[in-house]
C-alpha positions in Angstrom: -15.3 -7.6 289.8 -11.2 -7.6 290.1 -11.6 -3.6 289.0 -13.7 -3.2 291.9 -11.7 -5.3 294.4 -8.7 -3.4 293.1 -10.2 0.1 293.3 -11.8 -1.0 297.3 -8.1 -1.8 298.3 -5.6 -0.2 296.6 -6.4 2.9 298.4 -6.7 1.4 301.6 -3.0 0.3 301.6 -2.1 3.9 301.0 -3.7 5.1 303.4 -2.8 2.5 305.9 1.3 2.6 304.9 1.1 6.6 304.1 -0.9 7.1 308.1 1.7 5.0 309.6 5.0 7.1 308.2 3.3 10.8 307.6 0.4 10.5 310.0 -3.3 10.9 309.2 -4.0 13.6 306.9 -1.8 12.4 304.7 -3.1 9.5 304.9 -6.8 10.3 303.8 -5.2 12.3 301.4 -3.1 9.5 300.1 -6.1 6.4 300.0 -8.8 9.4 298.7 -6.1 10.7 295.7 -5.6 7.1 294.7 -9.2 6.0 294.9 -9.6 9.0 292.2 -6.7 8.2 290.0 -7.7 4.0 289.7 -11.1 5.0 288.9 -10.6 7.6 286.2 -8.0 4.3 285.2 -10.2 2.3 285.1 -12.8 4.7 283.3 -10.4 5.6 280.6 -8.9 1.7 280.1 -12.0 0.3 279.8 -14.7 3.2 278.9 -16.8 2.4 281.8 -17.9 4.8 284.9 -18.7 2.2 288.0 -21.5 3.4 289.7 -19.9 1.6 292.7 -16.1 3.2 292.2 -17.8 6.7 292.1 -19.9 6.2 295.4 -16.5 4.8 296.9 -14.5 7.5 296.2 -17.1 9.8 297.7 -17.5 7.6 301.1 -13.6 8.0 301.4 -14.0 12.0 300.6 -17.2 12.2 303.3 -15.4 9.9 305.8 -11.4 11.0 305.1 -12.8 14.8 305.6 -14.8 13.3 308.8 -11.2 11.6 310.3 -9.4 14.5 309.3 -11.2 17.0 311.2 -11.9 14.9 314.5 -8.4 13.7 314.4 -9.9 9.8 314.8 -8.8 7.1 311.7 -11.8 5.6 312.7 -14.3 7.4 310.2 -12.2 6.4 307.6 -12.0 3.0 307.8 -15.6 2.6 308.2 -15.6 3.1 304.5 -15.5 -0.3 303.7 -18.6 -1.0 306.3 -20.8 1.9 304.9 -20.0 0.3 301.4 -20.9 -3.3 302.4 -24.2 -1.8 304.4 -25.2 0.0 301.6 -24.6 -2.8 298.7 -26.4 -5.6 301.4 -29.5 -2.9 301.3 -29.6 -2.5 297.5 -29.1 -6.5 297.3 -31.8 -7.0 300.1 -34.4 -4.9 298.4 -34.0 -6.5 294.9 -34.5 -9.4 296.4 -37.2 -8.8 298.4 -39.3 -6.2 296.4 -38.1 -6.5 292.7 -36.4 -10.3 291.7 -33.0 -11.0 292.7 -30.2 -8.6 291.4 -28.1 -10.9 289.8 -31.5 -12.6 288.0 -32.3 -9.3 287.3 -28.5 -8.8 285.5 -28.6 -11.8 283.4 -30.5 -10.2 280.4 -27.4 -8.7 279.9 -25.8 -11.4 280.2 -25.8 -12.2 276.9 -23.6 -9.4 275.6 -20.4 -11.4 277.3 -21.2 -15.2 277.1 -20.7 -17.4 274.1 -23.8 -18.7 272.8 -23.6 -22.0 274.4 -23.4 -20.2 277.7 -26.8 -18.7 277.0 -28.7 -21.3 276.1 -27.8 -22.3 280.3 -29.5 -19.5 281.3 -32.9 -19.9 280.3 -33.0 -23.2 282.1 -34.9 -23.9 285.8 -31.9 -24.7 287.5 -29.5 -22.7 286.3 -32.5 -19.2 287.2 -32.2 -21.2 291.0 -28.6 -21.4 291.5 -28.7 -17.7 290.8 -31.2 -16.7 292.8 -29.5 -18.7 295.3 -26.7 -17.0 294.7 -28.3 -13.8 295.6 -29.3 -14.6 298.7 -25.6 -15.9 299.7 -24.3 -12.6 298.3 -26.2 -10.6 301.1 -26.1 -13.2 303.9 -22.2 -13.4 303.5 -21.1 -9.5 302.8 -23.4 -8.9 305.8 -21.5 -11.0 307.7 -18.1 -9.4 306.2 -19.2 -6.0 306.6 -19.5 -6.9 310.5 -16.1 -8.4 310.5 -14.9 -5.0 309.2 -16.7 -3.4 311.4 -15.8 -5.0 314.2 -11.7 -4.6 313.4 -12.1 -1.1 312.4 -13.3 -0.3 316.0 -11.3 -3.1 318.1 -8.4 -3.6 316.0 -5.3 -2.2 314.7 -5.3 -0.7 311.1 -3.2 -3.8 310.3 -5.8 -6.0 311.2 -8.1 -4.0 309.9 -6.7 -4.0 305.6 -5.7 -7.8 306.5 -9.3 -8.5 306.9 -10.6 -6.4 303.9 -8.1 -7.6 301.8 -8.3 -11.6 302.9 -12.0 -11.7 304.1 -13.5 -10.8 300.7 -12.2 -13.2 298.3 -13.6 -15.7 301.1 -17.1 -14.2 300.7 -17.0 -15.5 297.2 -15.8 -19.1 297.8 -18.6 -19.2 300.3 -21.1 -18.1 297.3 -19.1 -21.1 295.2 -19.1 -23.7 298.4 -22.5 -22.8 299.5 -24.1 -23.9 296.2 -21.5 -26.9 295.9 -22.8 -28.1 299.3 -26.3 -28.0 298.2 -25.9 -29.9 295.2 -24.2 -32.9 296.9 
């Protein structure tokens, strides 16, 4: 999860710091470049290949060549939004059509928790909390992705990384509150 957050914002700050000194090109060229160089990082630290890295990299190509040839940042910085829209989807439909994704994840659970983890898993409460959990995870990075949007098209780029960067760790102490409040 830190890999991904990394990867996410890592190459906005380039391409918010590089934009503002060298202009927009650049800029892309910059957050695109360094979305490339943390995954294959990434890919050769840990011997993994995120599905979700990959399909960033690709929105920042799409969108960066998009920006770069209408001369408008906006199409890159709705990166972040086309991400959160299309994670909220794949989210919604697990949940709605298949059992919730991160039920559906636990199997594999067992490969990184100690045994005394796993014995948690198999109980009622534990399969609610994370089914609840679910749920939270598209009802809050819905509401982050329309925060983004909402910057990327009313704000300045400042504004804009402030909220990706400070918005999202929120989203996950909402998924930690929201089940805290519950069990009061």
């Amino acid at each position: 999860m830190l890999n991904m957050f990394l990867i996410s914002l890592i190459p906005l700050f380039l391409f918010a710091i590089v934009n503002y000194y060298r202009g927009l090109e650049a800029g892309v060229w910059s957050g695109v470049v360094g979305s490339v160089f943390l995954g294959a990082f990434f890919w050769l630290a840990f011997d993994y290949l995120d599905y979700e890295a990959v399909t960033m990299v690709v929105l920042l190509l799409v969108l960066g060549i998009i920006s770069i040839r209408s001369k408008k940042e906006i199409y890159f910085k709705l990166q972040p939004v086309a991400s959160g829209i299309i994670s909220v989807a794949i989210l919604a439909w697990f949940q709605i059509f298949d059992q919730p994704f991160f039920l559906k994840i636990l199997p594999k659970m067992h490969k990184v928790l100690p045994p005394e983890q796993l014995e948690l898993m198999g109980q009622p409460e534990f399969v609610g909390a994370i089914e609840r959990v679910s749920l939270y995870c598209i009802v809050l990075i819905t509401l982050h992705t329309a925060l983004l949007a909402f910057t990327a098209f009313y704000s300045s780029t400042r504004m804009w990384l402030l909220v990706k960067a400070l918005a999202l760790p929120f989203v996950g102490v909402g998924i930690v509150a929201s089940e805290l409040i519950r069990n009061l």
